[in-house]
C-alpha positions as CSV (number, residue, x, y, z in Angstrom):
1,X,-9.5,7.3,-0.3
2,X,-7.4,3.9,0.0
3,X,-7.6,2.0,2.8
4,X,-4.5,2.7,4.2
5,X,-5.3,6.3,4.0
6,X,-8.3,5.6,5.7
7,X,-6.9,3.4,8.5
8,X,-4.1,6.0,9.4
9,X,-6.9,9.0,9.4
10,X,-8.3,6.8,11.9
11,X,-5.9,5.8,14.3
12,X,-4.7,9.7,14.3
13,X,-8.2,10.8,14.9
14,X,-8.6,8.4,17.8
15,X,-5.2,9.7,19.2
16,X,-6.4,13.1,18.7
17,X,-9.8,12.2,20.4
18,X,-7.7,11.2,23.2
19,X,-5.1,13.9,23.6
20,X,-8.1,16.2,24.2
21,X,-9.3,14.0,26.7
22,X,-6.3,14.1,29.3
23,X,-5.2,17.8,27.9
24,X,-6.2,18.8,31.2
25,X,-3.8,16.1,33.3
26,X,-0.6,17.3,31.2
27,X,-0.1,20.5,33.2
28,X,3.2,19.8,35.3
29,X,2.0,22.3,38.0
30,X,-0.4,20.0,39.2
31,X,-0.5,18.1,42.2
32,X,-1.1,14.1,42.2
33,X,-4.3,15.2,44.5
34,X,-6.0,17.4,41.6
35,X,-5.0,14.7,38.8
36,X,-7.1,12.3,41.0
37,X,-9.9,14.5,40.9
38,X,-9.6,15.8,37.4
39,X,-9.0,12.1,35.8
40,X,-12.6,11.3,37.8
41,X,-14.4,14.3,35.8
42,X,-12.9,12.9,32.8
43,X,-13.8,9.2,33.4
44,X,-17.4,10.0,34.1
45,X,-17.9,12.6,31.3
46,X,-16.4,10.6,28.3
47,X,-17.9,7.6,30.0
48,X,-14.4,5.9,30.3
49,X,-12.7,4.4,33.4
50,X,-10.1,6.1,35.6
51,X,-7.3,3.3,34.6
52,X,-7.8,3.8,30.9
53,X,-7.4,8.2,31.1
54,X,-4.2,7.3,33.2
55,X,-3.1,4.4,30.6
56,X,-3.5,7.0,28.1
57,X,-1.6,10.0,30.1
58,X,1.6,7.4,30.8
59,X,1.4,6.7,27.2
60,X,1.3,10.0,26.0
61,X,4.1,11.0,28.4
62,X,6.3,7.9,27.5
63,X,5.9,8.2,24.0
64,X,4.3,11.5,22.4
65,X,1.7,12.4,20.6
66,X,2.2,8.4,18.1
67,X,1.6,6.2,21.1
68,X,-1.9,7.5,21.8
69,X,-2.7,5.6,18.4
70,X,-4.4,2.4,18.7
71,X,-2.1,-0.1,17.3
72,X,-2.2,-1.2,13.9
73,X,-4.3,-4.2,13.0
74,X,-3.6,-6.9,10.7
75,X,-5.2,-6.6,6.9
76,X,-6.7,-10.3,7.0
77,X,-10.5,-11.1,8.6
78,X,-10.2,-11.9,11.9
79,X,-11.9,-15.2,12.4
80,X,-13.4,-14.0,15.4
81,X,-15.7,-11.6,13.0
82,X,-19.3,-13.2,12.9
83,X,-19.5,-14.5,9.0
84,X,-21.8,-11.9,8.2
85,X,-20.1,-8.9,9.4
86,X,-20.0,-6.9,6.3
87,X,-24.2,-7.1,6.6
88,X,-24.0,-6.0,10.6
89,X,-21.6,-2.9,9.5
90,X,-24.3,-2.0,7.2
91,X,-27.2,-2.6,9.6
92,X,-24.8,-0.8,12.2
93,X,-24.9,2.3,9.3
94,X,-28.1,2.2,8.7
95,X,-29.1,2.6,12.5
96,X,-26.3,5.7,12.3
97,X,-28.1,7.3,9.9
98,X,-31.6,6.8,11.3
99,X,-30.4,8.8,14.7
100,X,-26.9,10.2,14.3
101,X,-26.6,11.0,18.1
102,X,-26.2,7.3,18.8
103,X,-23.7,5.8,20.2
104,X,-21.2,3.0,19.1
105,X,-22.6,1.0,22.4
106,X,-26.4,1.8,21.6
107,X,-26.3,0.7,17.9
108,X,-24.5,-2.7,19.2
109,X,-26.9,-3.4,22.0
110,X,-29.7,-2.7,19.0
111,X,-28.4,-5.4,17.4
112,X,-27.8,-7.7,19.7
113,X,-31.6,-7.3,21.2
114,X,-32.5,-7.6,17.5
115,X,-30.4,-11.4,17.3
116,X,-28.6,-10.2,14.7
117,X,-25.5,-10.8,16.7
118,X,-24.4,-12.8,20.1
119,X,-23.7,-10.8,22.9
120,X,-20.5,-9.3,23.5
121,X,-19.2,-10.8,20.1
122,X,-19.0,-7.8,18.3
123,X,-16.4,-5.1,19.7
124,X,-17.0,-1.4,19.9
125,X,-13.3,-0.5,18.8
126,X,-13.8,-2.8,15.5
127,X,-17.1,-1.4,14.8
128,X,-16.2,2.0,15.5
129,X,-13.1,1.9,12.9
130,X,-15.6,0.3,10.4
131,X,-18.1,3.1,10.6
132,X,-15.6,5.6,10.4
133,X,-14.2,4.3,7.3
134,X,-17.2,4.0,5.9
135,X,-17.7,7.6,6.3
136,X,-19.9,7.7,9.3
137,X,-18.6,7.6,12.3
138,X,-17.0,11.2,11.5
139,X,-19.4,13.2,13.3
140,X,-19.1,11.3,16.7
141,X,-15.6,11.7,16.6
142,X,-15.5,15.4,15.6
143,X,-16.8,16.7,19.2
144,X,-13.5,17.1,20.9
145,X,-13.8,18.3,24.3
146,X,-13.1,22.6,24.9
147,X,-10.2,23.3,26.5
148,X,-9.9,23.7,30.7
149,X,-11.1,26.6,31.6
150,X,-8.9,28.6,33.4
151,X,-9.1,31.8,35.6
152,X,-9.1,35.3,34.6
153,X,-7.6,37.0,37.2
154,X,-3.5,38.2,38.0
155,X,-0.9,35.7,37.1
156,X,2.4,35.0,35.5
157,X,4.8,31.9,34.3
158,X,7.9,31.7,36.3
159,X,9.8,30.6,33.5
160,X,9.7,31.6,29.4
161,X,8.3,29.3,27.2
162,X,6.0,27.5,29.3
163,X,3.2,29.9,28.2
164,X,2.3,31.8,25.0
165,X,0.0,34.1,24.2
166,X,-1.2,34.7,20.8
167,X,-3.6,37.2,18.5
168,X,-4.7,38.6,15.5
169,X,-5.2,43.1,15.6
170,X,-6.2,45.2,12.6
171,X,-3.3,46.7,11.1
172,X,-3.4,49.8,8.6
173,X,-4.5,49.2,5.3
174,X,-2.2,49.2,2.1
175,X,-2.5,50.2,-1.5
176,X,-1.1,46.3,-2.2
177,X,-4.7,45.3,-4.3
178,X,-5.3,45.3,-7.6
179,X,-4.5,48.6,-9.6
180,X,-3.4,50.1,-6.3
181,X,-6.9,48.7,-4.5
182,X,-6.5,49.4,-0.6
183,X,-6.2,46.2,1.1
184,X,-6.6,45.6,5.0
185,X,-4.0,43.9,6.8
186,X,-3.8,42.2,10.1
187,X,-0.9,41.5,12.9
188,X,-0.3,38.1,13.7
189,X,1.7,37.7,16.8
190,X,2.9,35.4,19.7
191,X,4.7,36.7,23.0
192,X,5.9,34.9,26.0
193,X,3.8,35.1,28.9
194,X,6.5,35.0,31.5
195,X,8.7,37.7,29.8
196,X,6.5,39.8,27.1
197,X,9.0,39.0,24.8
198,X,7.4,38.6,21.1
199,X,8.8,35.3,19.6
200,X,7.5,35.8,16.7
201,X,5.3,38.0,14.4
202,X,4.1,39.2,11.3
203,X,2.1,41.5,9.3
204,X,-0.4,39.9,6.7
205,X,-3.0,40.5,3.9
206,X,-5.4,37.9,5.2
207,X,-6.6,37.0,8.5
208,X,-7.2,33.5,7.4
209,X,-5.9,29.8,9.8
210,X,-2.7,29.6,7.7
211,X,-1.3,32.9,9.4
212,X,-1.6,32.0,13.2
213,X,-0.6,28.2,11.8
214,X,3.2,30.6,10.3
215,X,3.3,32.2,13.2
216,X,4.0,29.6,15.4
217,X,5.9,27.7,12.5
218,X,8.1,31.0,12.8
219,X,8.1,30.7,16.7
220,X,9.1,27.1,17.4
221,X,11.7,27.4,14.8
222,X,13.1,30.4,16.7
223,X,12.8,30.6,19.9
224,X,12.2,26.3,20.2
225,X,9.2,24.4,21.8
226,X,6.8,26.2,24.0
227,X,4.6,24.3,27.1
228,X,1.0,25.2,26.2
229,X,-0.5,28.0,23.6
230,X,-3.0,30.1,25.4
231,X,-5.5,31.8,22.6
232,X,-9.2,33.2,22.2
233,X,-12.5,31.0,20.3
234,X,-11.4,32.5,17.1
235,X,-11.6,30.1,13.9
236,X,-8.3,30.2,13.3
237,X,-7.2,29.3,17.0
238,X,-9.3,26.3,17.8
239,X,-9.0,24.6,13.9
240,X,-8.4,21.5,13.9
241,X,-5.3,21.4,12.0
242,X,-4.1,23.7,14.8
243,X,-4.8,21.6,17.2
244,X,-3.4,18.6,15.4
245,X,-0.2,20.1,14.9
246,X,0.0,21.0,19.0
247,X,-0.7,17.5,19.9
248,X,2.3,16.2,17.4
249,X,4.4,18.6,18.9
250,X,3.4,18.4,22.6
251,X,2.0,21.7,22.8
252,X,-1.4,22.0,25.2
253,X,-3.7,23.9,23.5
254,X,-5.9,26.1,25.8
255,X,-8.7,28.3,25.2
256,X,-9.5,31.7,26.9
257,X,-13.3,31.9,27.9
258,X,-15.5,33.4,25.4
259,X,-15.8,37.2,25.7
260,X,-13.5,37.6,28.7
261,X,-11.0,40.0,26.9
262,X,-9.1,40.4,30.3
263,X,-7.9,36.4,30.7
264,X,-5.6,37.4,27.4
265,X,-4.5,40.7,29.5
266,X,-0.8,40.3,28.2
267,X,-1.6,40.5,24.4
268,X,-4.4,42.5,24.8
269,X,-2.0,44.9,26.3
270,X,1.0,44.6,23.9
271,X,-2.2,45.2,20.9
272,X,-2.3,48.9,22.8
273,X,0.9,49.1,22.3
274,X,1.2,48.4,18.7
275,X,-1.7,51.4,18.0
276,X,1.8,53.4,18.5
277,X,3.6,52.1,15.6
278,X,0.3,51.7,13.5
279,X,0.6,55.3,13.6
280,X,3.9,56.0,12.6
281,X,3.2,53.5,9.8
282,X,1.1,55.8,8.4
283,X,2.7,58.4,8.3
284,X,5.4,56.4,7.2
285,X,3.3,56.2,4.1
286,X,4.1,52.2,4.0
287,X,3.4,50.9,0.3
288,X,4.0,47.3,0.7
289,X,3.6,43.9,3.2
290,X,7.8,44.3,2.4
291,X,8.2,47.3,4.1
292,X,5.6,47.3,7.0
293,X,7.4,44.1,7.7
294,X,10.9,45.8,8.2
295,X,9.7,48.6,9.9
296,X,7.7,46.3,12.5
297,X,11.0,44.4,12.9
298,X,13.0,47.1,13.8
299,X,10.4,49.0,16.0
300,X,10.5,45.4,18.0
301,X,14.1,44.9,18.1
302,X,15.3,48.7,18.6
303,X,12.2,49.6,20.6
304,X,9.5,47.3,22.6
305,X,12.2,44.7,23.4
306,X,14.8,47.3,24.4
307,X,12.1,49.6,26.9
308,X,11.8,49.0,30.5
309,X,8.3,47.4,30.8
310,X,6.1,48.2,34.5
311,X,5.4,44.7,35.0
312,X,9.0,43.1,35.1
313,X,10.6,45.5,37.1
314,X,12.7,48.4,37.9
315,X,14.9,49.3,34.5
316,X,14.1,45.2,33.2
317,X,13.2,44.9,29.2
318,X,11.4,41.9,28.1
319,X,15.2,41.2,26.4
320,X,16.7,41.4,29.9
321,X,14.0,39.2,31.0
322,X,14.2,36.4,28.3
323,X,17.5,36.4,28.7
324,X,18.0,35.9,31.8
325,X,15.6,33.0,32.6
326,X,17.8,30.2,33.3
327,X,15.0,28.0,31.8
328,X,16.7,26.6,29.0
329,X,15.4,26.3,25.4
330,X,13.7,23.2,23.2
331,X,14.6,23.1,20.0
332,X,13.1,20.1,17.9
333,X,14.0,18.8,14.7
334,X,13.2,20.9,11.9
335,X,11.6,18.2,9.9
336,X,9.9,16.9,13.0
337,X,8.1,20.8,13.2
338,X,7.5,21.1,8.9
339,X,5.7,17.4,9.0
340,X,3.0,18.6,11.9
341,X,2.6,22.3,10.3
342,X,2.0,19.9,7.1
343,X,-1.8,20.0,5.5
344,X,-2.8,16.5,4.1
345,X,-5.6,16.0,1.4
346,X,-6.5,13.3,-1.1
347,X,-6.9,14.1,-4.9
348,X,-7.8,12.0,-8.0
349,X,-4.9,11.7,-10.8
350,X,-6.1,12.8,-13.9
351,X,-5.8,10.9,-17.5
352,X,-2.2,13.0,-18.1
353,X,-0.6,12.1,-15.1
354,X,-1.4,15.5,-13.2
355,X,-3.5,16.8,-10.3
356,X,-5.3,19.9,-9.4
357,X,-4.3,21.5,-6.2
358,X,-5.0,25.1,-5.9
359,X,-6.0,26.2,-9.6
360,X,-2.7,24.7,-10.1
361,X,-1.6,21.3,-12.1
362,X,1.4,19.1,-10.4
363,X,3.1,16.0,-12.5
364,X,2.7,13.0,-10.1
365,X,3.3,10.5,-13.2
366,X,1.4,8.2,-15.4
367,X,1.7,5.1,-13.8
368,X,-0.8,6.4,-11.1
369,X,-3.5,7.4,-13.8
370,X,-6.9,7.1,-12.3
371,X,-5.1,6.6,-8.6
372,X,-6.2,8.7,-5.5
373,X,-3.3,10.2,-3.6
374,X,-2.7,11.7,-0.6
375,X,-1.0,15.1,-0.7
376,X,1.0,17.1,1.9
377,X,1.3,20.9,2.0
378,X,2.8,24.2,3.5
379,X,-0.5,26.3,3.5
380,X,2.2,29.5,3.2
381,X,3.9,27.9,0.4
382,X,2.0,25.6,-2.8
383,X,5.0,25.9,-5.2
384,X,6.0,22.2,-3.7
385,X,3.9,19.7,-2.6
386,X,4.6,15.9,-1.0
387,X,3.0,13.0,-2.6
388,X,2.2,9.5,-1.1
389,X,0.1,6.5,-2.4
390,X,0.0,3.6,-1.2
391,X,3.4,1.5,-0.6
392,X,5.5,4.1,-2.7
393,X,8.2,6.3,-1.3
394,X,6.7,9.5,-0.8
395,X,7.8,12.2,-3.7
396,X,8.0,15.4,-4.1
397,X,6.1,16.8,-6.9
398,X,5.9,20.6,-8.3
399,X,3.7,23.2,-9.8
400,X,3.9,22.6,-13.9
401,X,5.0,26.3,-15.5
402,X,2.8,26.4,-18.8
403,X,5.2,27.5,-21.2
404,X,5.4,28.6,-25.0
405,X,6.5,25.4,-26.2
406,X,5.1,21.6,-25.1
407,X,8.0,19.6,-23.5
408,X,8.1,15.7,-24.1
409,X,6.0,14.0,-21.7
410,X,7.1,11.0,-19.6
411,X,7.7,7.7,-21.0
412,X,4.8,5.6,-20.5
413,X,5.4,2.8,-18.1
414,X,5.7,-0.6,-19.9
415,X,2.7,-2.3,-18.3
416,X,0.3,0.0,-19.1
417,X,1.3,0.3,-23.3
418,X,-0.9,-1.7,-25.1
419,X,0.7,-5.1,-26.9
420,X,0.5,-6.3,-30.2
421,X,-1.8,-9.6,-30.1
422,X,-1.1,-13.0,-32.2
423,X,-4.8,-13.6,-32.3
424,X,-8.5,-12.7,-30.3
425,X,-8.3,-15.0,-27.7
426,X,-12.0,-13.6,-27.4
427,X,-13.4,-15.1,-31.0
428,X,-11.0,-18.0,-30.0
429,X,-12.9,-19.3,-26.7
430,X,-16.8,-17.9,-28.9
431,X,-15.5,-20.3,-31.6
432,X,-14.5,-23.3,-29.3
433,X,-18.3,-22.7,-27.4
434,X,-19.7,-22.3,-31.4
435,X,-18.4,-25.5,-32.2
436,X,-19.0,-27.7,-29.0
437,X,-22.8,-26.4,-29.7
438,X,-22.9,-27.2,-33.1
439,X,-21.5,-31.2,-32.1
440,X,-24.7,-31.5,-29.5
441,X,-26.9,-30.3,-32.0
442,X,-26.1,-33.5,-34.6
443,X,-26.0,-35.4,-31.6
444,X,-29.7,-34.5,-30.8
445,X,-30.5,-34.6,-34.8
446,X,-29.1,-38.1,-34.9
447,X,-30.8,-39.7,-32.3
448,X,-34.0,-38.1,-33.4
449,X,-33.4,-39.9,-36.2
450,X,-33.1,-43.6,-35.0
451,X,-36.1,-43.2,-32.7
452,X,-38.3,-42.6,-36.0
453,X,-36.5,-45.5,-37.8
454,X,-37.2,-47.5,-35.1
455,X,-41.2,-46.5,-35.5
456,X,-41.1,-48.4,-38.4
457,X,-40.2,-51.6,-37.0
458,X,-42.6,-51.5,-34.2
C-alpha cells in the first residue's frame, strides 16, 4: 500500500474511531442536561476530556462525517522529530508486539523512562499514525465502542424517517441452483418506524453483508436520508463497512441488545406478516429470484401498504401514514450515496497490465506494471470497478471478456520501451578504473626500480 493510501486509511479510521465515540450525543431528542452527563461517561471511558468529545460533536455537526479527520500533515520530517525517530518507531513496535494491549501512552512513557527519548518530545498522535502505518496500531483502533443501549419497552417516532428498522427472515427456497438445485433464499427489508411503511426490500439468494449494505443503497435512494438505522448484532448489521457508510452519510448506527427479540417489535412483527405471502409463494410455485421479486412487489404495494394497520389508527394504512407526515424528505446526491456504499481494496498490477478482482482480470494499463492500486467497488455489481493510484485521476476500468480472437494490446508507454544504446557505458567506466590501475601499477614498478639502482651506489 502507498503511503497516501495509508495516510487517508488513517485519518478515516481516526474519524471513524471518533464518530463512534459521540454517536450517542447526535440524537436531537436530547436535552443539553443529558449531553452533559453522557459527554462525562464518554470522557472518562475513552480516557479523553469533556472539551475534546464536544470539539469533536461541533465538528461533526458543522461539517459531516470529513471534518472528524485529523488534518493532513505535511510529507517533509518535521524538525521537531528527535533524529533517530525511525529507531524509536521501531522500538515503539517492538514494545507493541511484546504486549499488544498497550497503549500509545504506555509504550511512550516506556521509552522515555528507558532515555531513549526526552519527555513529552515525542507526541501520541504522531506515534500513533506511525504505528498504524506500519501495520500495527490496527488492532487498537479496531475496538469501536457498541452502540447506546436503548430500552425495550413501547415507543414510536413522531415523524418518518428519523427511525428505521431493518432484518434479514428466511424466505421459501427456489429451484434457482445448479441443474435445478434448491436454493434458500432470504428477505432483506427496511421499514419506517414511525409509519411501518417498507422503504425498501428485496428477496435474495444469499444472506451475506452486501444485501443489507443494497437494501439501504435501495432505501436512501428512494425514500432519501433516514436519522438513525436501528438493527440486531448480526454480522451483516454491525460490519464495518456498514458502519462506515452510516457515518459518511450521517446515519447513527444503533444496535438492539443481544437476544431481546422484542426491542425490534416493529419488524419482528411485519416478519409474521410476511409468513402470509411466503405461503402463497408456494403455492404460487415461484421458479425464480425474478418472479418472487414481482410478486413481493405487488403484495406490498396492492396489499400491506394499502391495509388498515392496529397501531396507526382507525381506517390509517402505513401509505396514509407516510404520506401524511409533514416531515419532509432528504434526498442526497446520488454520487454522494454510491461513493459511501463504495468497497475499497488494494491490488498488485500484474506484468500485462491487469488485476485480479473476483476471479476476474480488469485492464488498468501498462504504465502501472508492478504498481499497487487502490480499487473501488459496488459489492452488488463487479462488471465495473474505479481505480486510483497515486496522483492520477481516478479511472474506470472493466472486466476483460476472453474472447475467440486476441485483440492488440495497448501501446507500451515510451519510457518504459527499452532504447537502442551507442555503447556500454558499463565496460566504459570498468575500462577507465582498468586503466587508471594499470598507470599505478608502473608507477609502483618504476620506483621499485630506482630504489634498487640506488643500492648500487650506496
Amino acid at each position: 500500500m502507498s503511503d497516501t493510501t495509508a495516510a487517508s486509511d488513517w485519518r478515516e479510521e481516526i474519524a471513524l474511531q471518533r464518530h463512534q465515540i459521540i454517536a450517542p450525543l447526535l440524537d436531537d431528542m436530547l436535552d443539553s442536561q443529558k449531553k452533559q452527563q453522557i459527554r462525562a461517561e464518554r470522557a472518562e471511558k475513552f480516557n479523553l476530556s469533556t472539551r475534546s468529545i464536544f470539539r469533536y460533536e461541533t465538528s461533526y455537526r458543522k461539517g459531516g462525517f470529513s471534518a472528524l479527520k485529523p488534518r493532513e500533515r505535511d510529507k517533509r520530517p518535521s524538525p521537531k522529530l528527535p533524529d533517530d525517530f525511525e529507531e524509536l518507531v521501531q522500538e515503539a513496535i517492538l514494545l507493541k508486539r511484546e504486549v499488544p494491549s498497550r497503549s500509545i501512552n504506555q509504550i511512550i512513557l516506556i521509552l522515555e523512562m528507558e532515555d531513549r527519548v526526552e519527555p513529552g518530545l515525542l507526541a501520541r498522535s504522531t506515534l500513533q499514525r506511525h504505528l498504524f502505518e506500519a501495520g500495527y496500531g490496527k488492532k487498537q483502533m479496531k475496538k469501536y465502542v457498541e452502540a447506546k443501549s436503548t430500552s425495550a419497552g413501547r415507543f414510536v417516532k413522531p415523524h418518518r424517517m428519523m427511525l428505521i428498522q431493518a432484518d434479514i427472515k428466511y424466505g421459501p427456497k427456489l429451484p434457482i441452483g445448479k441443474n435445478g438445485a434448491k436454493v434458500q433464499t432470504y428477505l432483506s427489508a427496511a421499514i419506517d418506524d414511525h409509519s411501518r411503511f417498507v422503504i425498501a426490500s428485496g428477496f435474495y439468494d444469499n444472506q451475506e453483508a452486501a444485501i443489507v449494505e443494497d437494501t439501504f443503497h435501495k432505501a436512501i435512494l428512494t425514500c432519501g436520508k433516514f436519522d438513525s438505522g436501528y438493527v440486531d448484532n448480526g454480522k451483516q448489521y454491525v460490519s464495518k463497512q456498514l458502519i462506515k457508510t452510516f457515518a459518511k452519510l450521517g446515519i447513527r448506527h444503533m444496535r438492539c441488545k443481544p437476544y431481546v427479540a422484542k426491542s425490534k417489535g416493529k419488524i419482528e412483527k411485519f416478519n409474521d406478516f410476511v409468513n402470509a405471502f411466503i405461503a402463497e409463494a408456494k403455492a404460487a410455485k415461484v421458479k425464480s429470484l425474478e418472479e418472487i421479486n414481482h410478486l413481493w412487489e405487488v403484495w406490498l404495494q396492492a396489499y400491506y401498504h394499502d391495509k388498515p394497520h392496529d397501531a396507526l389508527g382507525d381506517g390509517i394504512t402505513p401509505l396514509m401514514e407516510w404520506n401524511r407526515d409533514s416531515r419532509p424528505l432528504t434526498f442526497l446526491d446520488v454520487n454522494v450515496v454510491a461513493e459511501a456504499f463504495q468497497h475499497r481494496e488494494v491490488r498488485n498490477v500484474d506484468k500485462s497490465g491487469c488485476i485480479s478482482f473476483k476471479s476476474k482480470k480488469y485492464e488498468v494499463g501498462l504504465s502501472l506494471i508492478g504498481a499497487k492500486v487502490e480499487i473501488a467497488y459496488d459489492p452488488m455489481n463487479y462488471e465495473a470497478i474505479t481505480v486510483t493510484y497515486r496522483d492520477m485521476e481516478p479511472f474506470e476500468a472493466k472486466a476483460l471478456v476472453i474472447g475467440e480472437f486476441c485483440k492488440t494490446g495497448p501501446k507500451i508507454p515510451e519510457h518504459l520501451l527499452p532504447t537502442e544504446p551507442e555503447t556500454s557505458r558499463f565496460l566504459n567506466g570498468l575500462e577507465k578504473k582498468y586503466e587508471s590501475r594499470k598507470e599505478l601499477r608502473a608507477s609502483a614498478i618504476s620506483f621499485g626500480s630506482y630504489k634498487k639502482e640506488g643500492s648500487d651506489h650506496v
